[in-house]
C-alpha positions in Angstrom: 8.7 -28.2 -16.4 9.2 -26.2 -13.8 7.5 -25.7 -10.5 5.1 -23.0 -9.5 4.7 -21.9 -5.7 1.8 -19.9 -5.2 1.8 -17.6 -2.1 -1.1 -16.4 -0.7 -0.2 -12.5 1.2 0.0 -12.3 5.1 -2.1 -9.5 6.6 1.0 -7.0 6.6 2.9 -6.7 3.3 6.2 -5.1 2.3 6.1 -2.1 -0.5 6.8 -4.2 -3.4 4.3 -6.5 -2.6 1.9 -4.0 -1.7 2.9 -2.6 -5.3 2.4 -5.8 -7.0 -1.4 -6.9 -5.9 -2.9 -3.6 -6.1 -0.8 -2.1 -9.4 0.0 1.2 -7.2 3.3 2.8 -7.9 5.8 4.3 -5.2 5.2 7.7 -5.4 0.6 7.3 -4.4 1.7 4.9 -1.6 3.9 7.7 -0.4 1.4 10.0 -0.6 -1.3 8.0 0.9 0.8 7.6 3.9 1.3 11.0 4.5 -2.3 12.2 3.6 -4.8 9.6 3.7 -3.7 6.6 5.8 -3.2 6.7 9.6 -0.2 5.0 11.2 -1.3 1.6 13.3 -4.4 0.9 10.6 -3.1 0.3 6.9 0.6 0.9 8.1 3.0 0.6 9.9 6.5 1.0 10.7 8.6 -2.1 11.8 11.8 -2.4 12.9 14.4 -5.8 13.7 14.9 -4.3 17.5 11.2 -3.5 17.5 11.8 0.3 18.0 11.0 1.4 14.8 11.2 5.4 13.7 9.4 7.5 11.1 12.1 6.5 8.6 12.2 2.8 9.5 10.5 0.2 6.5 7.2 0.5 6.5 4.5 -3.0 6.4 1.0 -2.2 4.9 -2.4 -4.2 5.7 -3.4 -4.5 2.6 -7.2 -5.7 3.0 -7.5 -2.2 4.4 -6.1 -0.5 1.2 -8.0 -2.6 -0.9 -11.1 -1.4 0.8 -9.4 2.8 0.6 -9.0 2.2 -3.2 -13.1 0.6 -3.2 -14.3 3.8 -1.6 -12.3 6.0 -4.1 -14.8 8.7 -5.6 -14.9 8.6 -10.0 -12.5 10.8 -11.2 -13.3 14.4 -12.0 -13.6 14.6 -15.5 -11.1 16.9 -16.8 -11.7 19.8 -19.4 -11.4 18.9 -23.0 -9.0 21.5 -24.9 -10.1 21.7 -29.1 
């Protein structure tokens, strides 16, 4: 048998983790980031010298996204073609 280690996510999550507790793919995290989320409240850019620029890896608060995805609106319902 092997063992199991359960983790239990941090506050501030990478993409791929971010990606595997909420199910969103690449592409709507990208888009959030540019049109919905602000920089310093659900992300944030981090860097090993701790000058990070607009193109350095990106950490995401997850709680807070959780909450963004809650307060979604239902879908439009789209047209039915015959």
């Amino acid at each position: 048998m092997e063992n199991v280690i359960q983790l239990a996510p941090s506050k501030w999550v990478s993409e791929s983790v971010l990606m595997a507790i909420t199910g969103m793919k690449k592409n709507t995290i990208k888009t959030a980031r540019e049109v919905s989320w602000m920089e310093g409240r659900e992300y944030k850019h981090v860097a090993p010298d701790g000058i990070p620029y607009d193109n350095s890896m990106c950490f995401y608060d997850w709680k807070l996204i959780e909450k963004w995805i809650e307060k979604q609106p239902p879908a439009i319902p789209r047209k039915k073609s015959a």
